[in-house]
C-alpha positions as CSV (number, residue, x, y, z in Angstrom):
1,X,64.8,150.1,-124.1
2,X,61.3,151.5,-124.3
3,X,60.6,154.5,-126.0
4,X,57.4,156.7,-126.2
5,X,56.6,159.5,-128.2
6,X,54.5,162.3,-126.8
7,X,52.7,164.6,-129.1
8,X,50.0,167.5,-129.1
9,X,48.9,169.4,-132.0
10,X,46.3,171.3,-134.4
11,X,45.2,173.8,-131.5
12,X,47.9,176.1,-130.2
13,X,51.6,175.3,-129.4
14,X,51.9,172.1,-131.1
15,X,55.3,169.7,-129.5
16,X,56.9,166.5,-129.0
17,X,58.6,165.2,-125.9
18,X,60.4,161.4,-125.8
19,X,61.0,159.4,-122.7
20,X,63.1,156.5,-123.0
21,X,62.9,154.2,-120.0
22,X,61.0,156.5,-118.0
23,X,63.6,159.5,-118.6
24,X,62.8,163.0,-120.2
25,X,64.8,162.9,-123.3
26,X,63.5,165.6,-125.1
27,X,61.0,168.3,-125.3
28,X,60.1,171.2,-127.9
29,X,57.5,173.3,-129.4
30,X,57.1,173.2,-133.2
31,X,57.1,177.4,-132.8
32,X,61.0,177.1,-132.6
33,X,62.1,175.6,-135.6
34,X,58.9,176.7,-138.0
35,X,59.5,180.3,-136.5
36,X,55.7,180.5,-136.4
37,X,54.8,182.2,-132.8
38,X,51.9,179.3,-131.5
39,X,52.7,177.4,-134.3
40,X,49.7,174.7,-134.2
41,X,50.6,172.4,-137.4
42,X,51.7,168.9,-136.6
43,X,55.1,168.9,-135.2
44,X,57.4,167.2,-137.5
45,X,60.4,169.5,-136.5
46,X,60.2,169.0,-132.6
47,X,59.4,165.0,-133.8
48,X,62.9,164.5,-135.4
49,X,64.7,166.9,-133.0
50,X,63.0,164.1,-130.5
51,X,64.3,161.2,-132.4
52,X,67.8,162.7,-133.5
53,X,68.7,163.6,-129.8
54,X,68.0,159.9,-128.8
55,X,69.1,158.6,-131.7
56,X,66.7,156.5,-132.6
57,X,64.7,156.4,-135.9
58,X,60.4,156.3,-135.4
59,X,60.6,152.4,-136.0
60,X,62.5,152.1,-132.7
61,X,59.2,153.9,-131.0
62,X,57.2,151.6,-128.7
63,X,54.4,154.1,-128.1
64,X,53.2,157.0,-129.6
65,X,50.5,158.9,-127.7
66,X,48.6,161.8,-128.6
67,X,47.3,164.7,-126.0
68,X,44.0,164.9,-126.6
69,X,40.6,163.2,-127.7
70,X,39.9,164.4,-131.3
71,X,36.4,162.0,-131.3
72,X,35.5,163.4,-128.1
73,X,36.5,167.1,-128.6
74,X,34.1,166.9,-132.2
75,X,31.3,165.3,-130.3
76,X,31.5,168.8,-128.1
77,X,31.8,170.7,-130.7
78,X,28.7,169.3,-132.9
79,X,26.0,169.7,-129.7
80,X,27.5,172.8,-128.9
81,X,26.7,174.1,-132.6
82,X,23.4,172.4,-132.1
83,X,22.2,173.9,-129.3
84,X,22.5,177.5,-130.8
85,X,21.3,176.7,-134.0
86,X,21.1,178.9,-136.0
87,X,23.4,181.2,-134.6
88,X,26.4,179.3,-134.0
89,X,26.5,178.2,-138.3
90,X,28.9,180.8,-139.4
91,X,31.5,179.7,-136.6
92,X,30.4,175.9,-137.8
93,X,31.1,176.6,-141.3
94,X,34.4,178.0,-140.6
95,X,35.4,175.0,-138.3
96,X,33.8,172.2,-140.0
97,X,36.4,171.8,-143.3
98,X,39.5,171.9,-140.8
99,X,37.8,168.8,-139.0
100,X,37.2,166.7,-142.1
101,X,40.4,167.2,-143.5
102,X,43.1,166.6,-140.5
103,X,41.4,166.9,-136.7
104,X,39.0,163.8,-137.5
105,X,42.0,161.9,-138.8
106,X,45.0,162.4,-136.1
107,X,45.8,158.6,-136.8
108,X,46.7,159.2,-140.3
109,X,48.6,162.4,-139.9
110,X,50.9,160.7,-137.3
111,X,50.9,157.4,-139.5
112,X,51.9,159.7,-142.3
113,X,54.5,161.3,-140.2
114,X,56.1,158.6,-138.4
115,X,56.0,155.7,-141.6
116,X,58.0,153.7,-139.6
117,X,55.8,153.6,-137.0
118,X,53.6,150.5,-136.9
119,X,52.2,150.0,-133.2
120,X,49.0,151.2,-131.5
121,X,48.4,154.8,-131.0
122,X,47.5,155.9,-127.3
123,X,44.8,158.6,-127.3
124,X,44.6,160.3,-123.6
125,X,41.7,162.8,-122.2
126,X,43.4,166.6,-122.5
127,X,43.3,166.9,-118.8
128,X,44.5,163.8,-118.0
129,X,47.9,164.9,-120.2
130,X,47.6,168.3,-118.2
131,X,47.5,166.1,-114.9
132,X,50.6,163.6,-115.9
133,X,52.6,167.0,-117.0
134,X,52.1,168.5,-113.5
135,X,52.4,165.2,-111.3
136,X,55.0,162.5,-112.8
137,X,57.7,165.6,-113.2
138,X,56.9,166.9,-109.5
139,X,59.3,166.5,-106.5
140,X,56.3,165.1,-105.0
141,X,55.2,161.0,-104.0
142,X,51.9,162.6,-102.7
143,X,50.1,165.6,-104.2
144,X,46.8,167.5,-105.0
145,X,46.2,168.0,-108.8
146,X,44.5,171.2,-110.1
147,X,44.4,171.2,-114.2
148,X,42.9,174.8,-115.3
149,X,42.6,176.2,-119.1
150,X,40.4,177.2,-121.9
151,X,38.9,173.6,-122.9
152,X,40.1,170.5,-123.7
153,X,37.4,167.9,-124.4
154,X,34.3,168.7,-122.4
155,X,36.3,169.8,-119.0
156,X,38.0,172.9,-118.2
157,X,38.7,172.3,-114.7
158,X,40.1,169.1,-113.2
159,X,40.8,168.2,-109.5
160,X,43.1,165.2,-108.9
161,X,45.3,163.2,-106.6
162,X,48.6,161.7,-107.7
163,X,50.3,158.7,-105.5
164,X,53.6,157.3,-106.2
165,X,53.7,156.4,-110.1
166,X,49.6,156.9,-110.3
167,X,47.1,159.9,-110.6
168,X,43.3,159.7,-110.7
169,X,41.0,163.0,-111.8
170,X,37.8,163.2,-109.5
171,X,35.8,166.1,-110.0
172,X,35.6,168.8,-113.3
173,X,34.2,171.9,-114.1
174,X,32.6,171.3,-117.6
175,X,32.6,173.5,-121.1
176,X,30.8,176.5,-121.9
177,X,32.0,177.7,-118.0
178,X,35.9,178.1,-117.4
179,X,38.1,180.2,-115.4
180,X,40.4,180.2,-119.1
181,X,37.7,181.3,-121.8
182,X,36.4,183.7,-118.6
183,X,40.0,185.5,-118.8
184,X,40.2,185.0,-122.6
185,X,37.0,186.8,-122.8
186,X,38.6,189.8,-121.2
187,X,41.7,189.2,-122.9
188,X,39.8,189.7,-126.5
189,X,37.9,193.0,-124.7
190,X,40.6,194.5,-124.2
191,X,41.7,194.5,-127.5
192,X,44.7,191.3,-126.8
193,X,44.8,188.4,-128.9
194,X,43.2,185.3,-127.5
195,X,45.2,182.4,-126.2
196,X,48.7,184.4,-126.6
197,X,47.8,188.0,-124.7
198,X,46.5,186.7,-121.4
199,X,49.7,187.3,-120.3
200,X,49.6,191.1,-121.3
201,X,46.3,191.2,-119.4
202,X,48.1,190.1,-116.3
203,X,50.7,192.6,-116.6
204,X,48.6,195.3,-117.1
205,X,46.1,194.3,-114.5
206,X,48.5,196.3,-111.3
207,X,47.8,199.5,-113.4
208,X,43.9,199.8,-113.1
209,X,41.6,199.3,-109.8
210,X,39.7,196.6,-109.7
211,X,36.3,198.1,-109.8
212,X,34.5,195.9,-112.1
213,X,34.8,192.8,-109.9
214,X,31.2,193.3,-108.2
215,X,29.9,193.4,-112.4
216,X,31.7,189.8,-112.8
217,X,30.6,188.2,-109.3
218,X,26.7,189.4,-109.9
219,X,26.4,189.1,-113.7
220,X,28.9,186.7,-115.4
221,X,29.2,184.2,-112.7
222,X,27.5,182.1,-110.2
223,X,30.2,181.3,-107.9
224,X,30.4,178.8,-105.3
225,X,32.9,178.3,-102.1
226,X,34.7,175.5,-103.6
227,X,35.6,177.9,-107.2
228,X,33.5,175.6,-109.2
229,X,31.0,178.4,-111.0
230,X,28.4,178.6,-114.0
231,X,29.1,181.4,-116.2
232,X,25.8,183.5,-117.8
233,X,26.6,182.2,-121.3
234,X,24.1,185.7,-122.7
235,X,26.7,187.7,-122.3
236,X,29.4,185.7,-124.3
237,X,29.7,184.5,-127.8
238,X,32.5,181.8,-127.6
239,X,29.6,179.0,-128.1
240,X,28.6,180.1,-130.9
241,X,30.1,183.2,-132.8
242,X,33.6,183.6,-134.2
243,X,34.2,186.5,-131.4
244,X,34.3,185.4,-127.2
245,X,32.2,188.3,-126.0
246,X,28.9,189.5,-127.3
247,X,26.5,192.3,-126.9
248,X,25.3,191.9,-123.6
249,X,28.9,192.1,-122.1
250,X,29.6,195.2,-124.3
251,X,26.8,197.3,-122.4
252,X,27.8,195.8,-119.2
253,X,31.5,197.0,-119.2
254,X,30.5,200.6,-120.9
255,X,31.8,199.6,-124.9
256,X,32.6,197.9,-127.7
257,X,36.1,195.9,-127.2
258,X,39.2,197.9,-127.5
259,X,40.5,197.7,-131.1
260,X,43.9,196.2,-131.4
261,X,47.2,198.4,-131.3
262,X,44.8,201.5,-130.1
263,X,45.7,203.1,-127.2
264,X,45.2,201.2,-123.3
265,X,42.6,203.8,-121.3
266,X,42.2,203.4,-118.0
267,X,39.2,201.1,-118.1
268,X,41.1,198.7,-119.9
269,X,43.8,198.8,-116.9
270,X,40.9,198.3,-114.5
271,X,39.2,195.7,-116.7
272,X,42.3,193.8,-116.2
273,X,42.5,194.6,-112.3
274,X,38.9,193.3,-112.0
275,X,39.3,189.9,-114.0
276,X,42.8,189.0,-112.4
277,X,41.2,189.8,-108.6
278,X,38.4,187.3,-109.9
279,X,40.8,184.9,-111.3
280,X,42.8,185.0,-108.2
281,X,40.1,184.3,-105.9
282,X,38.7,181.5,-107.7
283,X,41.6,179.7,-107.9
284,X,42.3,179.6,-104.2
285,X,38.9,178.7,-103.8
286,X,39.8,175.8,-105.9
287,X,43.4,174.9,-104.1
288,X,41.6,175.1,-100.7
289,X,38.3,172.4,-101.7
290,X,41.6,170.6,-103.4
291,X,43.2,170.1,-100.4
292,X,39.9,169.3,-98.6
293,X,39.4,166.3,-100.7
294,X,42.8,164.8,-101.2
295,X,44.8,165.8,-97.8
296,X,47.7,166.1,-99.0
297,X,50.4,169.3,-98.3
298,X,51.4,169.3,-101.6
299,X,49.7,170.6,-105.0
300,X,50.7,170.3,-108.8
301,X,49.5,173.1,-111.4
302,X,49.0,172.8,-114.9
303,X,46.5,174.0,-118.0
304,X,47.0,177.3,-119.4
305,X,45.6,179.1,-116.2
306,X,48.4,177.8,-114.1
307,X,50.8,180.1,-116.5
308,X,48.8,183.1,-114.0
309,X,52.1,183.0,-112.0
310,X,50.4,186.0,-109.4
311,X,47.5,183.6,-108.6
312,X,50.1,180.8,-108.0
313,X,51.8,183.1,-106.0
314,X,48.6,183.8,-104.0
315,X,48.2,180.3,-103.7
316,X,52.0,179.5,-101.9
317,X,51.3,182.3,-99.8
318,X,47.6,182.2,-98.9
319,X,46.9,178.6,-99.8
320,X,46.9,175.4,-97.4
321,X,49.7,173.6,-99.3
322,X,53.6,173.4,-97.9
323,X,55.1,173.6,-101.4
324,X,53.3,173.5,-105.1
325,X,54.9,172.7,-108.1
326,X,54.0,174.0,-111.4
327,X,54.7,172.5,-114.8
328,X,56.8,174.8,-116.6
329,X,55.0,173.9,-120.0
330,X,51.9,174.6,-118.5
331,X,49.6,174.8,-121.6
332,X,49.1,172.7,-124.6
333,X,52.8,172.5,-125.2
334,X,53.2,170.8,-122.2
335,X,50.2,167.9,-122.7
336,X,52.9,166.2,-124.8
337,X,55.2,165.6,-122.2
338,X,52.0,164.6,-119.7
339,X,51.4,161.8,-122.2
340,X,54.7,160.0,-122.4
341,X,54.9,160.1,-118.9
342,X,51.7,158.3,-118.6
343,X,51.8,155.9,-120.9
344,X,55.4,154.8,-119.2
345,X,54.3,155.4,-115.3
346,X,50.6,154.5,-115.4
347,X,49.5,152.2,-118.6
348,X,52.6,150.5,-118.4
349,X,52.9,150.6,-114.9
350,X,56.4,151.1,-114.3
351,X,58.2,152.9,-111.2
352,X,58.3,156.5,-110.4
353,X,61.5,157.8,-108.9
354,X,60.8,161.2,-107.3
355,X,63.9,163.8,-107.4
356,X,64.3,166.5,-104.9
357,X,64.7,169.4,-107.6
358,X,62.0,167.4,-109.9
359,X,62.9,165.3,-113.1
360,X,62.4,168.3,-115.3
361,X,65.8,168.8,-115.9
362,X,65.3,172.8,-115.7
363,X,63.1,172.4,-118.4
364,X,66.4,172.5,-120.4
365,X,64.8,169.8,-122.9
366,X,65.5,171.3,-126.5
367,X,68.6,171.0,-129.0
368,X,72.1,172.6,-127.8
369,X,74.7,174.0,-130.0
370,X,78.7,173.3,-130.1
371,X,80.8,175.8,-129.8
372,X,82.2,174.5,-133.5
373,X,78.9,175.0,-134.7
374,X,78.8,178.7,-133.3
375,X,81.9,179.6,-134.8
376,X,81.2,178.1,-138.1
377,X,77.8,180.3,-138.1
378,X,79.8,183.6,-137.2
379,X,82.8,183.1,-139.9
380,X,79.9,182.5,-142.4
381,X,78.3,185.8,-141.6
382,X,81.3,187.6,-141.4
383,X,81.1,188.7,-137.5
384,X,83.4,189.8,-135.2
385,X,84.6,187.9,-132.3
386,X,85.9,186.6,-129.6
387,X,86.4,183.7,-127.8
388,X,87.0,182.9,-123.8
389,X,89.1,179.7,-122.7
390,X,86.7,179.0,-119.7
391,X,83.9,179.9,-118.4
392,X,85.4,181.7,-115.4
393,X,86.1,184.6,-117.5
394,X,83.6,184.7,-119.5
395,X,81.0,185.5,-116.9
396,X,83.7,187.7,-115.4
397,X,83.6,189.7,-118.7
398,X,80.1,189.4,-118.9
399,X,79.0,190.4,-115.1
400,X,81.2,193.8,-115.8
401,X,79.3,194.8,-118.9
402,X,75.6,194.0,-117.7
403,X,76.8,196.6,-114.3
404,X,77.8,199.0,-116.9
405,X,74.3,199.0,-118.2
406,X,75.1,196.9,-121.3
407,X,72.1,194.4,-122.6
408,X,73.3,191.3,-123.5
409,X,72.2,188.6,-125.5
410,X,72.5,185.1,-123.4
411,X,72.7,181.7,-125.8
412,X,74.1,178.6,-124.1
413,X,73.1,174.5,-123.7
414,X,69.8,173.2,-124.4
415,X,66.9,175.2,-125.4
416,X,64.0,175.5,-122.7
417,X,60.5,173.9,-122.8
418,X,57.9,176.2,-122.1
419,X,57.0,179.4,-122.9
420,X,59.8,181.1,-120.4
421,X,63.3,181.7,-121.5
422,X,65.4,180.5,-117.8
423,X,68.8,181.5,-119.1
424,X,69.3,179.3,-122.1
425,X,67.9,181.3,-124.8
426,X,67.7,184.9,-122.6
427,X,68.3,188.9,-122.6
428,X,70.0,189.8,-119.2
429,X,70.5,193.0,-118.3
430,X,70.8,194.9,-114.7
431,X,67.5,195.3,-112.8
432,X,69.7,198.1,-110.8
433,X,69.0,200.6,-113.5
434,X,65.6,202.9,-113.5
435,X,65.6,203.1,-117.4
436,X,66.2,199.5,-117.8
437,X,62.6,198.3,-118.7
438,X,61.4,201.5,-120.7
439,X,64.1,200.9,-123.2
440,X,64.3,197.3,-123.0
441,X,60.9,197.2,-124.1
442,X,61.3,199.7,-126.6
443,X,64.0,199.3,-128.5
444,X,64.9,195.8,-127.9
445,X,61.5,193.6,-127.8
446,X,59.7,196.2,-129.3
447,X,56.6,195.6,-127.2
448,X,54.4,197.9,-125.0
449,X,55.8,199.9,-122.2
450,X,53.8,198.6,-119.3
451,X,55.2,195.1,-120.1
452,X,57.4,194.3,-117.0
453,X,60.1,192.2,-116.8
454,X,61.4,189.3,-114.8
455,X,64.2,189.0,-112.1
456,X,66.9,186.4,-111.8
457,X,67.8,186.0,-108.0
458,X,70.4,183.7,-106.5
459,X,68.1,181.2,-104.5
460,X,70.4,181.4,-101.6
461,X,69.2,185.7,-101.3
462,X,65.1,184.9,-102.2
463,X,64.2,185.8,-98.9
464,X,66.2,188.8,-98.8
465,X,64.8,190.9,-101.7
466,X,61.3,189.1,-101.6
467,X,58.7,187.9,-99.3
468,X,59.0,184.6,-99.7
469,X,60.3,181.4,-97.6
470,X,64.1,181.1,-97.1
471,X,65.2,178.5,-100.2
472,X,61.4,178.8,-102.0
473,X,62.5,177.2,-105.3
474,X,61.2,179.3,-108.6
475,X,63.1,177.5,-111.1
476,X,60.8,177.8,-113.6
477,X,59.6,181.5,-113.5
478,X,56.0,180.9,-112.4
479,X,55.6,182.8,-108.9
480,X,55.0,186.6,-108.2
481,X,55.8,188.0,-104.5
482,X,56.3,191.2,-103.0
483,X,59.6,192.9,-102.8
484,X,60.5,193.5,-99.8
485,X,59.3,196.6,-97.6
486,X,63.1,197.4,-96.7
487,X,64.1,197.0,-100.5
488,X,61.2,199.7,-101.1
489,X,61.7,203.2,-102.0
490,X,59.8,205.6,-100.4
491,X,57.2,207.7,-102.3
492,X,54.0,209.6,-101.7
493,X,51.9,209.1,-104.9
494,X,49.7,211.3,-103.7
495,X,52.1,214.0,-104.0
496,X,52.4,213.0,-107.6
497,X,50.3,213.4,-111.0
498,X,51.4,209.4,-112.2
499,X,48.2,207.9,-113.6
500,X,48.2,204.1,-115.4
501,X,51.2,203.6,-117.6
502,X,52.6,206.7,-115.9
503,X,53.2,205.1,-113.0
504,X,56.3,203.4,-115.2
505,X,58.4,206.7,-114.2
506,X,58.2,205.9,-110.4
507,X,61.3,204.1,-109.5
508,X,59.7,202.0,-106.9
509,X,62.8,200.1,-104.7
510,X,66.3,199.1,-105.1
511,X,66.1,196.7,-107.9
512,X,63.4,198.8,-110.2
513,X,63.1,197.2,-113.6
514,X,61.9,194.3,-111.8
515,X,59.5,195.9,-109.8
516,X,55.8,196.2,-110.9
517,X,54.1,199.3,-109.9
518,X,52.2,197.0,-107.4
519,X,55.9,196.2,-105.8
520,X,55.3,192.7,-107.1
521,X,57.8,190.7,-109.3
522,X,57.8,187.4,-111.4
523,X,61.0,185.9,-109.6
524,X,63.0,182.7,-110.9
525,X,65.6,181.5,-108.5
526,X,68.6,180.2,-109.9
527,X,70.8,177.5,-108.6
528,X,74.1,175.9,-109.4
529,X,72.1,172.5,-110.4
530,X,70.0,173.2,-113.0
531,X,72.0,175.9,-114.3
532,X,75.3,176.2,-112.9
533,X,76.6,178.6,-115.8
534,X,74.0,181.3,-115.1
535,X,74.5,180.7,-111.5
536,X,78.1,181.5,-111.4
537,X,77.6,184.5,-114.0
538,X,75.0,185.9,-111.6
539,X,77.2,184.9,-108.5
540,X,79.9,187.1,-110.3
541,X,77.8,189.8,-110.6
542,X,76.9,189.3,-106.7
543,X,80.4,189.9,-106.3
544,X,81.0,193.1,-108.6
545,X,77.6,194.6,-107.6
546,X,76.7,193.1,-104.1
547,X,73.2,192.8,-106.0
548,X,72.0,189.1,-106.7
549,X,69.2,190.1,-109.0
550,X,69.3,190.6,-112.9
551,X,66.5,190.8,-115.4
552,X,65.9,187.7,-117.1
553,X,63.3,188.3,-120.2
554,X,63.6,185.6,-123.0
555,X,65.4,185.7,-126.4
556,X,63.3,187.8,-129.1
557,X,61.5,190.4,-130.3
558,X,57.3,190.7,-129.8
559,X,55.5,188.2,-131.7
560,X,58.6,186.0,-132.6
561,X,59.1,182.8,-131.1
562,X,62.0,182.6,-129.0
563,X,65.2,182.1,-130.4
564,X,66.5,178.4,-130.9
565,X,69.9,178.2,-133.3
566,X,72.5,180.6,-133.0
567,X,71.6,182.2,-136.0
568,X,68.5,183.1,-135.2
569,X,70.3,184.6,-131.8
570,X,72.8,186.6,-134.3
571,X,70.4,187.8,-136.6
572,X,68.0,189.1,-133.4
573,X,70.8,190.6,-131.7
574,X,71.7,192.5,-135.2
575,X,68.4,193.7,-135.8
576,X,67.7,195.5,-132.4
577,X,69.5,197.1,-129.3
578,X,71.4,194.7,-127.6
579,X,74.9,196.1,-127.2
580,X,76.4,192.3,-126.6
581,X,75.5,188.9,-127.6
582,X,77.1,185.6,-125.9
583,X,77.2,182.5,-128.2
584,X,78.5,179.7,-125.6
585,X,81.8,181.1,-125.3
586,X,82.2,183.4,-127.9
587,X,81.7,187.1,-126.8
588,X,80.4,189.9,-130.0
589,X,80.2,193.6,-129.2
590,X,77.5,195.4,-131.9
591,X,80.1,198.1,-132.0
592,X,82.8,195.7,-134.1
593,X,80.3,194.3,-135.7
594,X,80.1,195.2,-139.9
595,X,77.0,197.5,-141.0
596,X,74.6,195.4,-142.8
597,X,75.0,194.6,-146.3
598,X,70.5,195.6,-146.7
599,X,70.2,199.4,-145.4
600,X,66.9,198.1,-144.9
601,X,67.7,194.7,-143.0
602,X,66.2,195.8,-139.9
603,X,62.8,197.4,-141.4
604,X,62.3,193.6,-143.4
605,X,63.1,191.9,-140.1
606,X,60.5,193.7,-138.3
607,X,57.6,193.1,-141.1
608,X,58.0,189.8,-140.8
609,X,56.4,189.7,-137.3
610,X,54.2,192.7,-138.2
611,X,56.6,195.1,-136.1
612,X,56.8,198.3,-138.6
């Protein structure tokens, strides 16, 4: 038996995935058992989750690997600060005492981790981790590599080719200019937190116009066919300032960044149309030279820019690839897995067998729960329940609440691995209903209004509610398509006084608290072999309904990491909305349950994630 321990850490969304004999064991972020959203500290809980699921103690390990190269990243760091001397010391100064004491010395903070542990440490490049994450899971012998994200080492950009158990990286784009810290820039402008709201930028980006795109093309960028670019490093201050944009930029786009929690205008909206248009169109420029140089029909996504699930999706449908995969852990979370894989496939150089739905598992890679250890949980909080012989009946049960408009809370088998929930750890709820994603957002995730959610679509009915291909696999929740025109409703918005988050109150086609004002929506498909429990509750409500499509959004409120024990699951599902919580096969209703004993329990939950 040879097993390898992946790990990232001290960045953002620090994990640890295992392979034993070239199978994914196990795979989790830190953020889910530290309850710290992006949690970055080394990630000793995610380690022994690793360990106890193969049951194997760290002097068993063979190799452990780390993600990136910490030498390497201070080198970049240290001329980058050099070349804006003086202006870049404050932003030095705050860096430089986090190096010294832990970044210079990943070595010793694994040795100190793993004690038992006495072999060689395996240090890969960032991207090549990204590249192993999106090619040795793949469903693909032959494919195109494209790693995108802020910055690991000196690249931000790779392009690649994978073959059988080997990949090799060919070209980069280099640090200061990236497609990620370009989008992170507006992220920060527009008053979102950098590397955790470039997601709120995307979903507010079908609200504005994009009428700042000629101001990026002419002024931040110069842009070439193939999407490799320079960006005008005047106008930002990511090099050398503790902020990404600076002064230049602010007169550029008409103002100081948007302050945090203030209101979204209109130019944020179309701030967001402009740089997600941009984004967009660089990274089919950067598919297409992809498939120039490699050949192949097939392309592999990964980095924190392939979590842009509407430029994947213009990729599939404008692109020159037959299928693309995407790693479902795209970002830094994921480089943990990349480097097991690597170490077993291409150090060691061991076979690679390729698996028609991938050898991701779902991405179902984190600790499960019995239903002993559920029920123990609910006695000990006193809860009211019930529990179903089979599963039959339990999605039966379930299928007739979520048509009656019910919200339920949805905890069964092994947690995911990524930042999606993909109905493990989820909140379903009908996408029929036209108040369905005001109130979800609102009174269950607490979040902003224009946030939209995801749909849930048997994979045997994609075509039929989307444009897409008939059976496109979207396990993993990382394409956006177009409803379809026939699913549409019809209205004449210029007949109407909707403006930006207005448009919210349009109900825009059959299914509409999946539909984004733009008609687009994030789909997962859902079949019986990744998840067969989800797919037979969602067949059920096929059945009730004749609707295939529910709204999938993950387990938790905004800026909590998603739920991973079931009490975590209870105590969210007692502190907001939800009107029914699922705990394998134990059913609670909030009306039986008993008042909290702290008339203030749900104000203290809420503080802690700076809710109230």
């Amino acid at each position: 038996m040879a097993a390898i321990l992946g790990i990232s850490a001290f960045y953002h969304d620090s994990a640890a995935a295992l392979v034993v004999d070239g199978e994914i064991v196990a795979a989790a972020q830190e953020e889910r058992f530290s309850r710290r959203k992006h949690d970055p500290r080394f990630p000793m809980h995610a380690v022994d989750f690793c360990l106890r699921r193969a049951g194997i103690t760290d002097r068993q390990l063979d190799y452990v690997g780390f993600y990136d190269k910490p030498l390497t990243k201070f080198e970049r760091l240290l001329q980058t600060y050099l070349a804006f001397t003086p202006a870049g010391y404050a932003s030095f100064r705050q860096a430089l005492p986090l190096w010294l004491k832990q970044k210079l010395h990943v070595p010793r903070e694994i040795r100190n981790a793993l004690p038992g542990y006495k072999r060689r440490i395996v240090f890969l490049d960032h991207h090549q981790s990204h590249a192993a994450s999106a090619f040795l899971p793949s469903p693909f012998d032959d494919a195109a590599i494209l790693t995108m994200d802020g910055v690991g080492e000196w690249s931000t950009t790779c392009v690649g080719h994978g073959q059988g158990n080997k990949l090799t990286l060919h070209q980069e784009i280099r640090f200061p200019h990236s497609l990620g810290l370009l989008y992170s820039a507006f992220t920060y402008y527009t008053g979102f937190r950098v590397n955790s709201g470039e997601y709120k930028l995307m979903g507010l980006a079908p609200y504005g116009q994009p009428r700042f795109v000629e101001q990026i093309v002419s002024h931040l960028l110069d842009l070439k066919p193939d999407g490799s670019m320079r960006m005008d490093k005047s106008y930002f201050n990511y090099c050398q300032g503790l902020t990404m944009t600076g002064p230049k930029f602010h007169r550029l786009f008409g103002g100081a960044p948007r302050q945090p929690e203030s209101p979204v205008t209109q130019r944020e909206m179309d701030l967001a149309a402009s740089v997600q248009a941009v984004t967009e169109d660089v990274m089919l420029r950067m598919a297409r030279h992809a498939q120039r140089m490699t050949g192949s029909k097939n392309l592999v996504l990964a980095g924190g820019v392939a979590l842009n699930c509407v430029g994947n999706g213009r990729i599939l449908r404008e692109g020159p690839f037959d299928k693309i995969w995407i790693q479902p852990a795209a970002g830094d979370a994921g480089g943990a897995l990349g480097t097991a894989l690597f170490i077993w496939h291409q150090l060691l150089d061991r076979p690679r067998t390729v698996r028609l739905e991938d050898s991701q598992q779902g991405s179902f890679l984190g600790p499960d729960f019995s239903d002993a250890d559920v029920c123990l949980m609910l006695e000990q909080q006193q809860a009211v329940y019930r529990c179903f012989e089979s599963d039959d009946l339990l999605c039966d049960e379930v299928a007739k609440r979520i048509a009656s408009e019910e919200i339920v809370g949805w905890f069964q088998g092994r947690m995911e691995f990524g930042p999606r929930a993909l109905g493990a750890r989820s909140i379903l709820a009908d996408a029929r209903s036209p108040r369905m994603q005001s109130v979800m957002n609102l009174k269950i995730k607490f979040r902003e209004s224009f946030r939209p959610f995801a749909p849930i679509v048997l994979k045997e009915y994609v075509d039929q509610y989307f444009e897409m291909q008939p059976g496109v696999d979207s396990p993993y929740m990382l394409l956006v398509a177009p409803v379809r025109p026939e699913r549409r409703l019809a209205i004449d918005e210029s007949a109407n006084h909707f403006f930006g988050i207005e448009k919210l109150n349009m109900p825009r086609s059959e299914i509409p608290a999946v539909t984004h004002v733009d008609y687009s929506a994030r789909i997962q498909t859902v079949d019986a072999v990744r998840n067969p429990l989800l797919h037979k509750l969602l067949s059920r409500f096929h059945q009730l309904t004749d609707c295939p499509v529910m709204i999938n959004t993950s387990f938790n409120v905004r800026s909590e990491p998603i739920v991973c024990t079931p009490l975590d699951a209870y105590r969210c599902f007692m502190m907001t909305d939800m009107d029914t919580l699922v705990l394998g096969k134990q059913l609670l209703l909030k009306s039986e349950q008993p008042p909290a004993h702290d008339p203030d329990a749900r104000s203290n939950y809420l503080k802690q994630f700076e809710l109230d």
